[in-house]
N, C-alpha and C positions, 0 to 999 in steps of 0.2 A: 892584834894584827895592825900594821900600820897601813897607811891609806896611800897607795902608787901612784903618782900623780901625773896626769896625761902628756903623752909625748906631744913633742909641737905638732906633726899632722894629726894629732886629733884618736888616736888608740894610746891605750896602756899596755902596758908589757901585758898583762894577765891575759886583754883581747887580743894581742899579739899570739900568743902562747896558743889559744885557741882556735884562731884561725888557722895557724900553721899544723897544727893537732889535726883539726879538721883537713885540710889538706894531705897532709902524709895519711888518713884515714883511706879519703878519696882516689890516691893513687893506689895503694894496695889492693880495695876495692876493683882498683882499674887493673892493677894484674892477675887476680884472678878473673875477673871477663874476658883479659885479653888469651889468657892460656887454654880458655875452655870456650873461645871463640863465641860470647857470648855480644851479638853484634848489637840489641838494643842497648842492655849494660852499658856499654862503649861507647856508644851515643849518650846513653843519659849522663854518664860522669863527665863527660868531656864539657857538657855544659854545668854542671856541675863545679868540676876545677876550675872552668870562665869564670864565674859569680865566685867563686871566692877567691880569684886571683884580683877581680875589680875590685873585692873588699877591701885588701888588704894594700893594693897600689892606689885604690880611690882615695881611702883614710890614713893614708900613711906614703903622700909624695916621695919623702926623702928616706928612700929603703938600706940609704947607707948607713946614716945615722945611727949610733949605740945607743942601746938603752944603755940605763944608768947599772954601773958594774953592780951585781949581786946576781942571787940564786934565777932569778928571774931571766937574766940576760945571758946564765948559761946555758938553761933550760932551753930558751929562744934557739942559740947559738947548735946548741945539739939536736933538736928539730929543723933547724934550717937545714944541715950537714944530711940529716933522714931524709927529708924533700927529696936536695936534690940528688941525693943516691936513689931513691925510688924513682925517680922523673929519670934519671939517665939508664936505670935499669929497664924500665918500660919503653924506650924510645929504641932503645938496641933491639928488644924485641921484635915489635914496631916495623923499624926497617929490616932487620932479617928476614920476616915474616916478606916486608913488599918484596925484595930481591928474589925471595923462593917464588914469589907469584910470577911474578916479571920471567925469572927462568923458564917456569913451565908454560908461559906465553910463549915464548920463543920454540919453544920444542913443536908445541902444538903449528904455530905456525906453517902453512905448506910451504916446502922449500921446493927446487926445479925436479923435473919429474928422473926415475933413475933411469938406468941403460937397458933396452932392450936386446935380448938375445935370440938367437934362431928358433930354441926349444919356446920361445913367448914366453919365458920367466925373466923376472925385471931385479936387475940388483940397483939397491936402491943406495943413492949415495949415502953415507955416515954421519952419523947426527942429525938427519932429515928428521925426524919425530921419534916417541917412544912406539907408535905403530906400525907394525911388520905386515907386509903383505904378501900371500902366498899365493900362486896361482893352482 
């Protein structure tokens, strides 16, 4: 086996390879916490992905830079492409999930009160809440 010899910031493809391993681990992880609403999970990866995202931008400044073409660099190059298909597929999540929150805010919210009629039954204006009130 021959010996990889260290990129200028300071990682080899191989520690390359495993940090980014690590990471596409960490997101998957993170999507199933996020689908089963698993809220410390979700905390704990998120620091989690922190620490290995300083790994790999702490010891590897220049993220542009190629490794040197071989198996190693496709390998990289095909975990990268995982990353960030998992990291955009989590984030879509994410915010569809805040949107639904955000909407049933608004529902909940009290809106103006409805119209009073002689019999004292109230037609309440539309889209005021999901709650009905009967007299």
């Amino acid at each position: 086996m021959q010996e990889i010899s260290s990129s200028p910031g300071g990682l080899t493809p191989q520690k390359l390879i495993q940090l980014y391993q690590k990471l596409f681990d960490c997101l998957e992880k993170e999507w199933q916490a996020l689908i089963t609403s698993q809220e410390d999970a979700i905390l704990t990866l998120a620091a989690e992905k922190e620490h290995i995202l300083a790994e790999i931008v702490g010891e590897n400044p220049d993220l542009t830079a190629s490794p040197p073409p071989g198996p190693e660099a496709d390998q990289l190059q095909r975990l990268k492409h995982q990353v960030a298909d998992a990291q955009s597929r989590n984030q879509r999540l994410i915010v569809t999930a805040l949107e639904t929150v955000q909407d049933f805010l608004r529902y909940l919210q009290s809106g103006p009160p409805g119209i009073y009629h002689a019999a004292g039954k109230v037609e309440a204006n539309p889209g005021n809440s999901f709650f009905h009130r009967q007299a």
